[in-house]
N, C-alpha and C positions, 0 to 999 in steps of 0.2 A: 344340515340336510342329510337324511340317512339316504346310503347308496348299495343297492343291492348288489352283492360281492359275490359270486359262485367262488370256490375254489379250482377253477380251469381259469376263471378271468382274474384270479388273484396271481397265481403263477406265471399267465402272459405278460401282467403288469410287471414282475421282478424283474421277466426276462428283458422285457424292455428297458425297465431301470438300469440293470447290465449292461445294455447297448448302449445308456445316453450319451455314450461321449459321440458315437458314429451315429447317431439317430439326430444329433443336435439339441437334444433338452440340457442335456448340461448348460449350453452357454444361456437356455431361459431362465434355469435356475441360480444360475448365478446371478447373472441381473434383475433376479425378483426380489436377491438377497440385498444388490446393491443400493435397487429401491427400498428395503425394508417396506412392499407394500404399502406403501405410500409416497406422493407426492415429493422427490428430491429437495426441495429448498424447505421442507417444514421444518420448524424447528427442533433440534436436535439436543439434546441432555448434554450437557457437557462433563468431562472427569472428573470434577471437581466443583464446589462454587465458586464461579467468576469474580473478579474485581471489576471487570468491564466488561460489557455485553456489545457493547461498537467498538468500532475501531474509522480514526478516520488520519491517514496515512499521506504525510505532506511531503512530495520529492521535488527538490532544488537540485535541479539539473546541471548537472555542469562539472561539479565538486568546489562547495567553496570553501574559501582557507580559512581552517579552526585558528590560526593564527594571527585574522583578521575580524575574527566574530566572538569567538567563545572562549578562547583559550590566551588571554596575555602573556607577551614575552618580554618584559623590558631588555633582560639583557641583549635581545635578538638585534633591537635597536640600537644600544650601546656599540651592538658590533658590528654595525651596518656598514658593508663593502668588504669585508675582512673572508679571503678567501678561506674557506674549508673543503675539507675533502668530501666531494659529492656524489651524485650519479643522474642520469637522465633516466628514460625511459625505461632504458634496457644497461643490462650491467656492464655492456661493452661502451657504457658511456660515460665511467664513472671517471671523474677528473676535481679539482679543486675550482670552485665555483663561491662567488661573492655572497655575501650573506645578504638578506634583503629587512631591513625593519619597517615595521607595519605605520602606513600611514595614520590610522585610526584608533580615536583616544579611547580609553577603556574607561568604563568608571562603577565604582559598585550600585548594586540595584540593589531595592527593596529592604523588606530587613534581615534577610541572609547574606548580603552584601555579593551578592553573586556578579563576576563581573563582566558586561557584556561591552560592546565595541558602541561606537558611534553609528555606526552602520542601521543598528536596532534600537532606534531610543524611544519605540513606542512598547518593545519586548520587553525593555527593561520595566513596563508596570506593571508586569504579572512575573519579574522573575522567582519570585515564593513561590510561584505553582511549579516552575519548572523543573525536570532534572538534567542537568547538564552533562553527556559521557565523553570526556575528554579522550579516550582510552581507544574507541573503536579501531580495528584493522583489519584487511581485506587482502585478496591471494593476487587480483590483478590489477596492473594500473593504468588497462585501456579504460575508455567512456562505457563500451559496448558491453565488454566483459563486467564491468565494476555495478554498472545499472542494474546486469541480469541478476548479479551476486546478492545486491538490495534487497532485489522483487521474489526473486526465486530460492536464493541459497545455493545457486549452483552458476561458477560462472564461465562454465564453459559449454555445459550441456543444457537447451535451454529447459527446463522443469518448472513445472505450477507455481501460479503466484501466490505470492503470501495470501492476499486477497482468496484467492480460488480457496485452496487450504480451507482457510475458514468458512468461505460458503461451504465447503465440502463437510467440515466436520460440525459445521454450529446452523447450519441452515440460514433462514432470515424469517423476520418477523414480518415482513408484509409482502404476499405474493404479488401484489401489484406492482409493484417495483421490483429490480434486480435486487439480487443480496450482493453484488458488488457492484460498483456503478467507478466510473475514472473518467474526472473532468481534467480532457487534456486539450489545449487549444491547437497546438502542435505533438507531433509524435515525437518520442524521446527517444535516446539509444537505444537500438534493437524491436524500437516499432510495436507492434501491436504482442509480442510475445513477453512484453512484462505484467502484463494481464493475463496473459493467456491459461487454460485450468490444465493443456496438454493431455496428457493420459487421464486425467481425470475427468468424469459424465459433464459434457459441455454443457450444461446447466449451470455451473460455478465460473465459468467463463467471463470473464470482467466485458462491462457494457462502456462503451466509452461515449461522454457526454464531449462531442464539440461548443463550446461556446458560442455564440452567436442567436442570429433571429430565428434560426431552428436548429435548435442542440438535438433533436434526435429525428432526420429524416424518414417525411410520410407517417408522422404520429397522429394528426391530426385526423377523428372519425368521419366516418362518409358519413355526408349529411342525410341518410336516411331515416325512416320511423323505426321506431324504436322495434317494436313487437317484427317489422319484416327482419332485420337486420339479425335480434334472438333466433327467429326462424332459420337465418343461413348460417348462423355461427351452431346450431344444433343442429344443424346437418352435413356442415364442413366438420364438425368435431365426429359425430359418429361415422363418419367416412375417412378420417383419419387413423380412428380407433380399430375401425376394419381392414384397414390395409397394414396399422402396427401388429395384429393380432398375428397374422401372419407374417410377420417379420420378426418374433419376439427379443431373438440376439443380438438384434441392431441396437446398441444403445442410440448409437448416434443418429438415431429418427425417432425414438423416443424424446432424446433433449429434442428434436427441432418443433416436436408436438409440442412438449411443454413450454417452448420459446414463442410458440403462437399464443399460449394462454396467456404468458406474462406481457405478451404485446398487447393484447385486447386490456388487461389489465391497467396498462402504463396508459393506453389512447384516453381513460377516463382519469388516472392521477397524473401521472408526469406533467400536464401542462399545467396545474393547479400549485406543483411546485416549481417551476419556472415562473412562474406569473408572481413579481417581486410588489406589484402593486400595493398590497395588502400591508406591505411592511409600513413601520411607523415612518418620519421622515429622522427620527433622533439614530434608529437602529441603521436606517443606511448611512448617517454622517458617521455612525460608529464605524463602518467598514471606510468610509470614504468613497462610497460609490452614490453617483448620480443618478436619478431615473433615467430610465431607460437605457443605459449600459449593460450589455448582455453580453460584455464581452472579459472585463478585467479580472483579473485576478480576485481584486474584492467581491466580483460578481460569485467566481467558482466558492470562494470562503463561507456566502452565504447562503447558494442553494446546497452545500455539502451539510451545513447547520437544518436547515429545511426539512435533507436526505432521513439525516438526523431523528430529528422527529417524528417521520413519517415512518419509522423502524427497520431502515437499508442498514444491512450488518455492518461490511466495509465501504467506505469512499475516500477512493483516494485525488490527492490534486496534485497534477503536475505543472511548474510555473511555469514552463519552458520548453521548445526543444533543443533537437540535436544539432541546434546553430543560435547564435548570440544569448548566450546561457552565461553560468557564470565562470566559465572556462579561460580564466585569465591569463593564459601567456604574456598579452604583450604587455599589460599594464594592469595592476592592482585597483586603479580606479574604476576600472571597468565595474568594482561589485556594485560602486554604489547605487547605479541606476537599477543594477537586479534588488538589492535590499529595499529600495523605496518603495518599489511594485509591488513585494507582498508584506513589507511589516506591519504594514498598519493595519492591514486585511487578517495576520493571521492574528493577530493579539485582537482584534474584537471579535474570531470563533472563540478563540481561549473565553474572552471573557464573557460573550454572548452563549456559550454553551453551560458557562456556572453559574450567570443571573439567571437562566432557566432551572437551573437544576442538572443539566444534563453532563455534564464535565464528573461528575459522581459515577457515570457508567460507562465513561465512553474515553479512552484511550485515545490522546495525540500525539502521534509520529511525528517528528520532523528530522526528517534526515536528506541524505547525498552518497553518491558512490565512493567518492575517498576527499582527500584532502590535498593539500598544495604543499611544495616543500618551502622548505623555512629561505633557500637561497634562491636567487635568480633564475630567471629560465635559459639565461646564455648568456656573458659579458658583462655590461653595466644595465644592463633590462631592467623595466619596471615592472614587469609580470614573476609568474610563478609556475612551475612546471606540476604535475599532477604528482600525488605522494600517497601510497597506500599504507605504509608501515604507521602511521598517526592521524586519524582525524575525529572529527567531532557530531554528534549525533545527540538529539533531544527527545528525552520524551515529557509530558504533564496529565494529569486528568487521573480517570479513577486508578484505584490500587498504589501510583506514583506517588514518590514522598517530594517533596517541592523544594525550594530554594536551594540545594545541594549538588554538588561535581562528584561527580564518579568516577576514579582514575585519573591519571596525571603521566606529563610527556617531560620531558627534560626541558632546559632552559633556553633552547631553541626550538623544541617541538617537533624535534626531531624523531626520536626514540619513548616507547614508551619506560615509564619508569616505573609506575603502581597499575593494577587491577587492571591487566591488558583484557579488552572486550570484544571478541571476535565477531562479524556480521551474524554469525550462528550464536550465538548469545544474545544479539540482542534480537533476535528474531524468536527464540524458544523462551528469551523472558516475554515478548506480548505474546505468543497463545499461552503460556502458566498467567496471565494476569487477563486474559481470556477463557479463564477453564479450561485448556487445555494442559495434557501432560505430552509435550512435544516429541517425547519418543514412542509415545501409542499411537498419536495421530500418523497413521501409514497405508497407502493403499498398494494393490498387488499389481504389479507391471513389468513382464520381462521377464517372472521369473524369481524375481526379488522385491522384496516391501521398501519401497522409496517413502522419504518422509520430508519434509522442509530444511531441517537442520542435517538431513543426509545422515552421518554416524557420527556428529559433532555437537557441542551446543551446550551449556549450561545456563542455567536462569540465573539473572544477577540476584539476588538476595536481599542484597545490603541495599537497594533503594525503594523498596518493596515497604509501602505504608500498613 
């Protein structure tokens, strides 16, 4: 549209331009840049081509013992009660503490002979797809600290989730739905801030699905006619768009506009994927869930498959919360009723996602905030106290090469001994096996360009298909 320019009204404009930081167009121009004129959650080019375009992010709350799952020690056992020199919590606790060997028999899977515990003996049928990172370590070895370090990369300041990140830098494929979605039945350490986008445009904001007869309350449409109903949703929107207009530097009334359109969106999909109905009766015995169970784990496994489909970038599932998790001080048996709950749930996503097809595009997380240490938690105890210097982290599906360990711990699983992999590693290998190049992805806050992996991080390599 041509616009007739005097040179007196070309000059006022400079002068203005001049002023925009005291006039306030700066902060519009900036966030017309942040939207890139358009739509926050469309999709976005990524740096590179992707290995996986999902991502779906499995957290086992608690920390359970690589020692007991993924990572064999025979000799641990051999020298079960045999005091060594330890530590607790904090370093003013270090003292000689009994060695503890695992109750649980290992045995090789598959035909990479990969070896997993008793614990998972439905995980042991897809261990070829897996990769196994014996090697992972972390800075703190509180619950609070250790979870935020997972989600965020930072564990002391809380910062965006990996989840956010990715809405942030890859958008999502179906605006009906969030582009992060976290089926949590309970809140896990640190509560709704492992989700959270923080400084990033709350549009990337993880949506959290409670489980149950209504996993996302007041979804359901007013029973009205269709044509009134368009009527008020085009007059509620142009009345929001008139009072944004004049607000332009508020991002955060911008997201809560766009949070109405993705609601109006979700009231006609969301319940369509909730509604397990449809499924075969063979696919639910696959997870081990019953009709109408809207609440178990199996349940979250399969409408995260569903999410899947329906083109939600991340979903994440938490099994647990921030009480009777797999947090085992007193006794080491305590894992077993946590492994029963999701093994068989998650080995029919794994496998449910690559009878479809979908395990080709779509990255599986399975991880925990740290690990357990190899000796007791005090005296002659059956438990285990929490251990950040060793633990163990999985990933499978696209880009991952399968049946394979990455790194290795010493003969108590104490110490790493090969290919130490920090939480920032394994975090900037899924956005590089996402399209991303994890030290470009950075947004500006404070002053300074903050990123996921902070000013740390290398992409594992060597398990990279």
């Amino acid at each position: 549209m041509w616009i007739d320019q005097s040179r007196r009204n070309f000059l006022r404009t400079c002068g203005h331009i001049t002023a925009a930081g005291a006039s306030g167009l700066l902060p519009r121009l900036s966030l017309a840049a942040a939207l890139g004129g358009g739509h926050p959650l469309a999709p976005k080019p990524s740096h590179f081509p992707p290995k996986a375009k999902q991502l779906v992010f499995i957290f086992l709350t608690g920390g359970f013992s690589h020692i007991d799952t993924f990572d064999p020690k025979p000799k641990l056992r051999e020298m079960h009660g045999k005091p060594i020199p330890a530590f607790g919590l904090r370093p003013d606790e270090a003292r000689p503490l009994p060695l503890l060997g695992s109750n649980y028999e290992f045995q090789p899977s598959g035909q990479s002979g990969l070896m997993i515990s008793d614990l998972f003996p439905n995980l042991r049928s897809v261990a070829d797809d897996l990769c196994v990172i014996r090697s992972l370590h972390t800075d703190i070895v509180e619950h609070f600290q250790g979870t935020l370090a997972m989600h965020t990369g930072s564990a002391t300041v809380p910062l965006p989730s990996i989840g956010a990140w990715l809405s942030y830098g890859l958008g999502t494929f179906n605006r009906n739905l969030p582009s992060y979605v976290v089926l949590a039945e309970h809140l896990p350490y640190a509560g709704a801030q492992v989700w959270d986008s923080h400084f990033l445009p709350a549009e990337h904001q993880g949506v959290r699905i409670t489980p149950g007869d209504k996993p996302i309350a007041d979804l359901d449409p007013l029973p009205r006619p269709v044509t009134l109903r368009q009527l008020e949703e085009i007059m509620l929107r142009d009345v929001n768009e008139a009072h944004a207009a004049k607000r332009a530097s508020d991002g955060a009334l911008r997201a809560r506009i766009n949070s109405f359109d993705t609601a109006r969106g979700m009231m006609r999909e969301a319940p369509e994927v909730f509604d397990l109905n449809p499924e075969a009766d063979r696919t639910l015995d696959l997870y081990g869930l019953k009709r109408g169970d809207n609440r178990s784990f199996a349940w979250q496994c399969l409408v995260a498959r569903r999410m899947v489909e329906r083109g939600v970038r991340v979903v994440e599932l938490i099994d647990t919360g921030s009480h009777d998790n797999w947090d085992s001080h007193g006794d080491m048996e305590t894992h077993r009723p946590k492994a029963l709950r999701v093994d068989r749930a998650i080995t029919a996503l794994i496998q449910d996602l690559k009878a479809r097809g979908l395990l080709d595009q779509t990255l599986v997380a399975i991880c925990t905030e740290f690990g357990r240490t190899p000796w007791s938690d005090g005296g002659n105890g059956k438990g285990r106290n929490h251990y950040a210097k060793a633990f163990t982290c999985l990933l499978t599906g696209a880009g991952i090469r399968g049946g394979i360990t990455y790194g290795a711990t010493d003969e108590y699983g104490a110490n790493i001994i090969a290919n130490p992999c920090h939480v920032h590693d394994y975090h900037a290998t899924i956005l590089h096996l996402m399209g991303i190049n994890h030290e470009r992805l950075t947004y500006r806050y404070g002053g300074r360009d903050f990123r996921l992996t902070d000013v740390a991080g290398n992409v594992v390599k060597e398990i990279l298909s």
